[in-house]
N, C-alpha and C positions, 0 to 999 in steps of 0.2 A: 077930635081925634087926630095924633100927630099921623099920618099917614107918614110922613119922608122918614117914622123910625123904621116900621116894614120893608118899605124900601131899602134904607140901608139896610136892614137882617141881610135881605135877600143881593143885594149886591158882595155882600162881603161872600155868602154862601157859593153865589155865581164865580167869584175870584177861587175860594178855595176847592171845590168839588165842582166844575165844569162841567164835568159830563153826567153827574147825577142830575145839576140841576135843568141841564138840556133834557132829559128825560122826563122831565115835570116834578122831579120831590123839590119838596119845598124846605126850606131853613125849619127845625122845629121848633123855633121862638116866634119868627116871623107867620107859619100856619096856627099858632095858638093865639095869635091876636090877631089875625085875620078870620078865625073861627068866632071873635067875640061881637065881631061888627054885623051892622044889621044889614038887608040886603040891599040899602040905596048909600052905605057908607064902603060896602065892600063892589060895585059896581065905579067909585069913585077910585078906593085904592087901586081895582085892577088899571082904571087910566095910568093910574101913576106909575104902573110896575110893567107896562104897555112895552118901553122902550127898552128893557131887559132881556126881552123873548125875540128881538131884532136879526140877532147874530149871535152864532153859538160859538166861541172857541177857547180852544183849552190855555193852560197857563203859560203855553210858548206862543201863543198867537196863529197856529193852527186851528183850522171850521174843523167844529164834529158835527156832523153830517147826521142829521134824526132821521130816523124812517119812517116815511109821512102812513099813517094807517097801519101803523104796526102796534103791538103790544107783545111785549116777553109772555111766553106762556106758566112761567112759573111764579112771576112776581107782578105782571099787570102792567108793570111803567113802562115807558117806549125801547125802542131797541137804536142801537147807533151803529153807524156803518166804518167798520175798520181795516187799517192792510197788516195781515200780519204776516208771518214768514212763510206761507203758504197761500197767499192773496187773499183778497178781497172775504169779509165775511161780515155779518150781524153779529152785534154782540150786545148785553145789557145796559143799559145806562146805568146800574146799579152796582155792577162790578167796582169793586169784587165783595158786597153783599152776597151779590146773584152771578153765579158762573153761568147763565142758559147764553144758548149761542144757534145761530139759525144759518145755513147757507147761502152765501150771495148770488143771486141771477147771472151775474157774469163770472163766476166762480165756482159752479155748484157740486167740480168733482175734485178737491183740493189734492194734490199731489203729496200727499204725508209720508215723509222719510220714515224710515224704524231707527228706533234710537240704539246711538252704539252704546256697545256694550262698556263695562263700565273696566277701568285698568284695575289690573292685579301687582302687590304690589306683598313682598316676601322678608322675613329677616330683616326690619329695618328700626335702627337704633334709636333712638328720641337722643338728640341732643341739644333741643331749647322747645320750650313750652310755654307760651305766653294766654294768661286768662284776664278776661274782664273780672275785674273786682270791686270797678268804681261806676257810675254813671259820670255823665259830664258836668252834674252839680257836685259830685263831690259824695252823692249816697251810695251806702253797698248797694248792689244789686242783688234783689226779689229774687226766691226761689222760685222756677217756673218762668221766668223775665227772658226772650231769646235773647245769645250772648253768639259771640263770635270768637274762637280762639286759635291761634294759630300754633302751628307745630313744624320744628326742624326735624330732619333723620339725616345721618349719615356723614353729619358737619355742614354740609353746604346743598343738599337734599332738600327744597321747598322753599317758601312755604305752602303748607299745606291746611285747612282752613277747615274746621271742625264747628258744624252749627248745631248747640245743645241750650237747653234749658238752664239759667243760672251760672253760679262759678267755679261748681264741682269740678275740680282737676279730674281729669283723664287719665293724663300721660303723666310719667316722670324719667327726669335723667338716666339712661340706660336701659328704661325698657326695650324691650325687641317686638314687636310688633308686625301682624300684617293687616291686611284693609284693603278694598276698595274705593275706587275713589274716580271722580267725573269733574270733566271742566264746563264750570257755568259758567251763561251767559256775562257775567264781568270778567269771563278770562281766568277764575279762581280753581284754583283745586280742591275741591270738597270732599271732605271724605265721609265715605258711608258710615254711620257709628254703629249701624248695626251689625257690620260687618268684619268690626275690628274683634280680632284677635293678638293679646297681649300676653308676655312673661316679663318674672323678672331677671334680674342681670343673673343669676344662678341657675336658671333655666323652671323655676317653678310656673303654674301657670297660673294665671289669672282670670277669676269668671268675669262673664258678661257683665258688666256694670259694678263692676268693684270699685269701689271708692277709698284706698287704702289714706291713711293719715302719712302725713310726708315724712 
């Protein structure tokens, strides 16, 4: 049995997904032929796959930190200890399979901001509309496929960064529109789509999700 093939699985897997594979899942090629070994050929491979489980850390060269005798209570794997913007916490090795998440012993009463509200924004003109229409090989993009499209108002107003399903136009030249809209964590301006409201340059209105032909 070539055992160093398992090993590599499981190395390339330990490279790619870090932190699940610190939590114990395994490469699913690598546990389908570690499932076919008998129990003094898989006593062998574990030697071999020994030196893997040494040092856990992720793809910047950052330790994730396992939680020794823990287990997620909704998925079974280990839980890992992380800092987020409200300190220290447990959180899944499986993420984001599994969002379960546990309170840290030196953190256990997180200081959680309320989220501000999101801006209002009135009367504002579309004057450039830019949609995905291509992947980066060169194929249209899937209906249903998440797309990112950006939108000017006002001449020099944005941009402002519309996250939807596919390459269904939105907006067009001159619409008037309002909307809500919030700045993510990259600094962007996103607007709510559920909360746009559009006309056209004549003042007609526009339902929810109209899809007009250009």
């Amino acid at each position: 049995m070539n055992f160093g093939y398992i090993v590599a699985l499981q190395e390339r897997y330990k490279f790619e997904k870090p932190q699940k594979f610190a939590g114990g899942c395994w490469s699913p090629k690598a546990r389908q032929l570690y499932d076919f070994l008998d129990e003094a050929e898989q006593k062998i491979a574990d030697k071999e796959l020994a030196y893997l489980y040494k040092k856990h850390t992720d793809k910047w060269g950052k330790p994730i930190k396992v939680v020794k005798d823990s287990e997620c209570s909704k998925c079974g794997y280990k839980m890992v200890e992380k800092d987020g913007k409200y300190g220290l916490f447990y959180a899944c090795s499986q993420f984001p399979a599994c969002w379960e998440s546990a309170p840290h012993p030196d953190n256990p009463t997180p200081d959680f901001k309320e989220k501000e509200p999101p801006e209002q924004e009135e009367d504002m003109v579309v004057t450039s509309y830019n949609k995905r229409t291509l992947k980066r090989n060169g194929k249209p993009v899937k209906e249903g496929t998440p797309t990112t499209h950006t939108v000017w108002f006002n001449i020099d107003d944005g941009p402002y960064i519309l996250k939807t399903r596919g390459t269904r136009q939105h907006f067009y030249k001159g619409d008037i529109c309002s909307f809500e809209w919030k700045t993510d964590w990259k600094g962007d301006s996103v607007i709510n789509r559920k909360s746009i409201k559009a006309c056209k340059k004549n003042g007609e209105k526009l339902s929810q999700g109209d899809r007009r032909a250009q």
